[in-house]
C-alpha positions in Angstrom: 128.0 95.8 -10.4 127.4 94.1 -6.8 127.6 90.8 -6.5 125.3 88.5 -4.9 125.5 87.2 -1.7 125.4 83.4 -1.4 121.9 82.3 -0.3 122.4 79.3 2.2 119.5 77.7 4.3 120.1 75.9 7.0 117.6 73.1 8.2 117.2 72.1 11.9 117.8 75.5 13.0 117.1 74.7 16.6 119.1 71.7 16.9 122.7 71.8 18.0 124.1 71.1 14.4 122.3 73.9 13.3 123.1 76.4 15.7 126.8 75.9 15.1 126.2 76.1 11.2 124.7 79.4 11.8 126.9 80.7 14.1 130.0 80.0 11.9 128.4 81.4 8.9 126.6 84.7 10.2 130.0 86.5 10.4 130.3 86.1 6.4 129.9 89.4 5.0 128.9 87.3 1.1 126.5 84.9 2.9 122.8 85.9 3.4 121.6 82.7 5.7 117.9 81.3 6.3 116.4 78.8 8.8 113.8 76.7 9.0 112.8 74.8 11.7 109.3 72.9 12.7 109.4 74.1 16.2 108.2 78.2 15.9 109.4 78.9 19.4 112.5 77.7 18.0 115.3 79.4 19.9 117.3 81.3 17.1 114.3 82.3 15.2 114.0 84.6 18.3 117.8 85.2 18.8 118.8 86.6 15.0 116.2 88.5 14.1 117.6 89.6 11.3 117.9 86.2 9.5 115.3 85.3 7.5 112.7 82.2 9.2 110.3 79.9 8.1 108.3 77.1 9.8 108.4 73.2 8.4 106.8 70.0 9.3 108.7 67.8 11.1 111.7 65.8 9.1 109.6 62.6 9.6 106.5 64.3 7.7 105.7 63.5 4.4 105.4 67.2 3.5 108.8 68.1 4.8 110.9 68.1 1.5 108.4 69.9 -0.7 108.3 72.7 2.6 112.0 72.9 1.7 112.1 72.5 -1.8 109.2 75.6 -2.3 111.3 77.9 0.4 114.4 77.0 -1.4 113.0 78.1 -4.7 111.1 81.2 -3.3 114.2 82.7 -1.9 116.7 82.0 -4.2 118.5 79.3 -1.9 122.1 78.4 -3.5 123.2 76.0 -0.9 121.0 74.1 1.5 122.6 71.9 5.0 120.0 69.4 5.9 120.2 69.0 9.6 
């Protein structure tokens, strides 16, 4: 039987807290990381293709945490680091 992979999401993806989160994560071979971030020319959506993306409002908009919440639940998200 395989095992899952841990689902983490990582919010902010753009900023600097979120690019390191992601860089020390994507080596794990029992991770399966996503980003969101509110900018869509947001650099890493462009630079790791292969990671799952989705586009929020902005932190401050009252819309943010139920963007987050419904892409949590959608993709299974285990573990979420709000940037």
């Amino acid at each position: 039987m395989a095992i899952r992979k841990t689902r983490v999401l990582v919010t902010a993806a753009g900023s600097c807290g979120g690019m390191a989160i992601i860089n020390s994560l994507r080596p794990k071979k029992d991770i399966e990381l996503f980003m969101v971030d509110a900018d869509p020319c947001s650099h890493p959506f462009y630079m790791y293709k292969n990671i799952r993306h989705a586009i929020v409002p902005m932190g401050n908009d009252p819309r943010y945490a139920s963007s987050v919440l419904e892409i949590s639940r959608k993709e299974k998200i285990d573990i979420i680091f709000p940037i």
